[in-house]
C-alpha positions in Angstrom: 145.0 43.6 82.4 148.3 42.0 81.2 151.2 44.3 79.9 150.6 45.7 76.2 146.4 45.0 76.1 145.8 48.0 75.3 144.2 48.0 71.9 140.5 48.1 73.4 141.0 51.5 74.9 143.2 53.1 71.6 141.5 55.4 69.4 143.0 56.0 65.8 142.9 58.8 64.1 144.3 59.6 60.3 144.7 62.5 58.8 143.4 63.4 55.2 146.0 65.1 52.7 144.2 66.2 49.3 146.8 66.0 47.1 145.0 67.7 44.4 145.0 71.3 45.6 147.8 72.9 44.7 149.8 73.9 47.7 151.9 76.2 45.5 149.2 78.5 44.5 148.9 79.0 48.0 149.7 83.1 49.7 153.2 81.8 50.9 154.8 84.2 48.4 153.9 87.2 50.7 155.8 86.0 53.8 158.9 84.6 52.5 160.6 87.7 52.5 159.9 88.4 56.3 161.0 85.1 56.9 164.4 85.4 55.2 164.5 89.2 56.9 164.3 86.9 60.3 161.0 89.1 61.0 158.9 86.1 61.9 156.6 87.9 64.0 155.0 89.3 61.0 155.6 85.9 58.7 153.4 84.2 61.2 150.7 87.5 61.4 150.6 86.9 57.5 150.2 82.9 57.8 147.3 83.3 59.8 145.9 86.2 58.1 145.8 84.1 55.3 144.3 81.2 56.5 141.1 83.2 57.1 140.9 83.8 53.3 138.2 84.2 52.1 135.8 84.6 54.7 137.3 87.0 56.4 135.7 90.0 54.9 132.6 90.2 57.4 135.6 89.9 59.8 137.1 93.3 57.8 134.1 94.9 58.0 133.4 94.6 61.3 136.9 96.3 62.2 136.3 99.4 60.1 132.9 99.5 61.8 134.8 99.8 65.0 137.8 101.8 63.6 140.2 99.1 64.9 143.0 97.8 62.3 141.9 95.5 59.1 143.9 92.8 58.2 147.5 93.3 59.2 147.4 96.8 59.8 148.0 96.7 63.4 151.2 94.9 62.6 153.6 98.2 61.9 152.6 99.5 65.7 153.5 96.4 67.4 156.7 96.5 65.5 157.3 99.4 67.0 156.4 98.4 69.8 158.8 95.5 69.9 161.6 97.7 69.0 161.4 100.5 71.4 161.0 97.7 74.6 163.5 96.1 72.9 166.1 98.8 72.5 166.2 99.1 76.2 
């Protein structure tokens, strides 16, 4: 195989952008402030809670069923958490 024949064993891929949702309707309101607080432990908890929307209510049932935090309730005792380990 000379240098550069490659082509037979490339795959390409392309990625699809719909540009007809509307990416500022979007929950990104909600984290901004942590992010501009620097708290981007709980900007990225609220990213990815969001990106479960809306099927993510069998998910929310299934925690209360098992009395472990919904949603991003766990957050605040991990913050606390953080800051006591961190304090030291």
């Amino acid at each position: 195989m000379a240098l550069g024949e490659f082509l037979d064993r490339t795959s390409i891929g392309l990625d699809f952008f719909d540009a007809s949702i509307n990416r500022t309707a979007g929950p990104s309101a909600s984290p901004r402030p942590r992010e501009a607080a620097e708290d981007f432990t709980a900007r990225l908890v609220l990213f990815e809670e969001s990106k479960s929307l809306p099927f993510d209510a069998a998910w929310h049932e299934h925690c209360r069923r098992t009395n472990v935090p919904v949603g991003t309730a766990w957050l605040g005792e991990v913050q606390s958490d953080e800051k006591a380990v961190l304090s030291k």
